[in-house]
C-alpha positions as a LaTeX table, in Angstrom:
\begin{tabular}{lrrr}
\hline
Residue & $x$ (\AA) & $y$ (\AA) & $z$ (\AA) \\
\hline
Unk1 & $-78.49$ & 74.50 & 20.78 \\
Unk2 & $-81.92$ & 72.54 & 20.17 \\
Unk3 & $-83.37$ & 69.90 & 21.83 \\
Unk4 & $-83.70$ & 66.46 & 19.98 \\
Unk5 & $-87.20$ & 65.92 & 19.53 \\
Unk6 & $-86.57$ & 62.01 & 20.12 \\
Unk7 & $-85.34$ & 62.71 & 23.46 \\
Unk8 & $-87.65$ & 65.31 & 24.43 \\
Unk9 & $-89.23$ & 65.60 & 27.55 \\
Unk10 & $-92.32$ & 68.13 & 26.66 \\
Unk11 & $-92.99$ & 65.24 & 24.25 \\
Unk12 & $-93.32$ & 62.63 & 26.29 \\
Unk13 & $-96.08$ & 61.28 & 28.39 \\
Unk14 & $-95.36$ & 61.87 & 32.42 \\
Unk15 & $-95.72$ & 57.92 & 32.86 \\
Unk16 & $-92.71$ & 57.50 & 29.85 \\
Unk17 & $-90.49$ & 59.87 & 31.02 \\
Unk18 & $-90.74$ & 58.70 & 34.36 \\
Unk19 & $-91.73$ & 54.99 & 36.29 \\
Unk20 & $-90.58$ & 52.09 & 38.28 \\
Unk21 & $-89.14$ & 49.33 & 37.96 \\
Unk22 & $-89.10$ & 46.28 & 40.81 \\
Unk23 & $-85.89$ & 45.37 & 42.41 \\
Unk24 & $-84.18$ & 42.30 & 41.68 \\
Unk25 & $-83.26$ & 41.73 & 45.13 \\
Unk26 & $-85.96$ & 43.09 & 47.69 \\
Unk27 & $-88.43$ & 43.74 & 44.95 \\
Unk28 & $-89.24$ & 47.61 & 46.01 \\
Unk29 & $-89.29$ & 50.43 & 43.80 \\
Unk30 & $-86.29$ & 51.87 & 42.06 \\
Unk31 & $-87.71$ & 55.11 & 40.12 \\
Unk32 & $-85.79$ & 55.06 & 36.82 \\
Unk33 & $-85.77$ & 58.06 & 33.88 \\
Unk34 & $-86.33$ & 57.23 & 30.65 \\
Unk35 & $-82.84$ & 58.07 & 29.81 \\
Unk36 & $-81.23$ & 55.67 & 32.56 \\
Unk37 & $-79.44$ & 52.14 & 31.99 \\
Unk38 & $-79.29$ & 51.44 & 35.63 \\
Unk39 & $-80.18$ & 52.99 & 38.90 \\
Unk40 & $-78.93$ & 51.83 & 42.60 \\
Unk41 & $-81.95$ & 50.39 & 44.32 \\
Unk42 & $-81.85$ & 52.94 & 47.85 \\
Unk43 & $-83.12$ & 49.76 & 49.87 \\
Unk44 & $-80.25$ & 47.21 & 49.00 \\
Unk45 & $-78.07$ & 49.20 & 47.23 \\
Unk46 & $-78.36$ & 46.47 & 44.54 \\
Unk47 & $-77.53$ & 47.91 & 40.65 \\
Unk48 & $-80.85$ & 47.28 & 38.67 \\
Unk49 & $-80.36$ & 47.18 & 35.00 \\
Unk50 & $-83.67$ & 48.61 & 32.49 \\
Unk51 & $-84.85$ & 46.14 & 30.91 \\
Unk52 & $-84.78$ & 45.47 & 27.60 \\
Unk53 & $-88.28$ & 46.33 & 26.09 \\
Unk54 & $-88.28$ & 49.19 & 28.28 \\
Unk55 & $-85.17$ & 50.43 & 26.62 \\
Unk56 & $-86.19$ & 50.18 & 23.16 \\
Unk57 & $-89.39$ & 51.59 & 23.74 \\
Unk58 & $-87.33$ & 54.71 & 25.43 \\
Unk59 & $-84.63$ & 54.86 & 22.73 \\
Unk60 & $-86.89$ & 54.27 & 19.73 \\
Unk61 & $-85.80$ & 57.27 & 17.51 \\
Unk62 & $-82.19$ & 55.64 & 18.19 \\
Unk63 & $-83.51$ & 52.91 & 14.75 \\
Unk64 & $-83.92$ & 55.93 & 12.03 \\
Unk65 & $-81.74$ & 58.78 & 13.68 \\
Unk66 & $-78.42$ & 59.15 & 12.05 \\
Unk67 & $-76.98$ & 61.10 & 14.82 \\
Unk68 & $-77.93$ & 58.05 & 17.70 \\
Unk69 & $-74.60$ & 57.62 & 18.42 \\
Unk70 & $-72.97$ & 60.63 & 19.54 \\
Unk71 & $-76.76$ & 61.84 & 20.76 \\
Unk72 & $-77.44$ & 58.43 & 23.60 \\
Unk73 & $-73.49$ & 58.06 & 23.99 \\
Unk74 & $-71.63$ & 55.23 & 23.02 \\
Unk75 & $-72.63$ & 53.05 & 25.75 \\
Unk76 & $-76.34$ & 53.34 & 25.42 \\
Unk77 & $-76.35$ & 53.10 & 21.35 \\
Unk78 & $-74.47$ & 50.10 & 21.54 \\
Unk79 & $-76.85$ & 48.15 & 24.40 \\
Unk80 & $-79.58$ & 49.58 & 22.18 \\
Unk81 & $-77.97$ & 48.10 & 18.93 \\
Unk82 & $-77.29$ & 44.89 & 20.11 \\
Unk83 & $-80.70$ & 44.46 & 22.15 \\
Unk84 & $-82.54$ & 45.24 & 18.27 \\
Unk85 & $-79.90$ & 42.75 & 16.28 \\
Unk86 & $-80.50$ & 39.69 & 19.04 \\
Unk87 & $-84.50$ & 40.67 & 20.42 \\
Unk88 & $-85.86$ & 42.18 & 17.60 \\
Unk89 & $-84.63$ & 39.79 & 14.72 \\
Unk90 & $-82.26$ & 42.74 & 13.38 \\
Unk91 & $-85.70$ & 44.08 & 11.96 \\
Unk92 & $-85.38$ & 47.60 & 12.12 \\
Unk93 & $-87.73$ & 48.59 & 9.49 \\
Unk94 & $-90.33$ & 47.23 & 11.19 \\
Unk95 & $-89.76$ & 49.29 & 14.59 \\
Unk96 & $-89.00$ & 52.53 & 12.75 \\
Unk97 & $-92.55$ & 52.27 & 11.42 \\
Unk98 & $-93.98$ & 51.84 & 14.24 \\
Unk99 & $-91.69$ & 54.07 & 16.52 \\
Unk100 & $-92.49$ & 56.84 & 13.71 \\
Unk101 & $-96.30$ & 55.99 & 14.07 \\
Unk102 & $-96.46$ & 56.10 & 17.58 \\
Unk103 & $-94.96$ & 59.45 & 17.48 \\
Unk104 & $-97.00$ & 60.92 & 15.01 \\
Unk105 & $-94.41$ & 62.05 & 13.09 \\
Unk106 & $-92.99$ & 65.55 & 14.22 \\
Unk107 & $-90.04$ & 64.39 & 14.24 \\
Unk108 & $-88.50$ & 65.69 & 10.80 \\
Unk109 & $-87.14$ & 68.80 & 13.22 \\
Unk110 & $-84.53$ & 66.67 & 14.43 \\
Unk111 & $-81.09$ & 68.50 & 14.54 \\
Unk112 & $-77.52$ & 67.59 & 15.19 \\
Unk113 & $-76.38$ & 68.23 & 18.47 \\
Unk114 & $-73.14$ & 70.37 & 19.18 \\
\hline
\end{tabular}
């Protein structure tokens, strides 16, 4: 089967792919993957949720890709979705262009997943 090139890890810059983000509660670092909604901080045990610039900046190809959906899940498409129609103005057109610049295009080997 072949790798979306959206989700890609050998395209990705190390700091992308993989960073941290503060806990809410006690304000240490909870690593997080670019492909998480929440981790478990493993200090408090508190559930830390990505925020939301983070996550469109992570799920970017998720704007032009027609297989988004059944590629990030339905849970993740639909945060992503709704995070676009409120944040973003509903003005996709505008991210694609620049989600397609950043990645320097490339991206017209994108396959459907099995």
């Amino acid at each position: 089967m072949a790798k979306c090139p959206g989700q890609d890890l050998g395209r990705k810059n190390p700091a992308d792919a993989v960073y941290d983000i503060p806990c809410y509660n006690c304000n240490k670092p909870v690593e997080f993957f670019f492909d998480d909604l929440s981790r478990k901080c493993p200090y408090c045990e508190v559930r830390i949720e990505k925020g939301d610039e983070q996550l469109l900046k992570d799920y970017g190809c998720a704007v032009w890709c027609k297989e988004a959906e059944k590629c990030l899940g339905a849970e993740r498409y639909a945060r992503f979705r709704e995070i676009m129609e409120t944040k973003k103005g509903g003005n996709l057109a505008s991210f694609e262009a620049s989600f397609l610049q950043r990645e320097k295009g490339g991206l017209e080997n994108c396959v459907k997943k099995d």
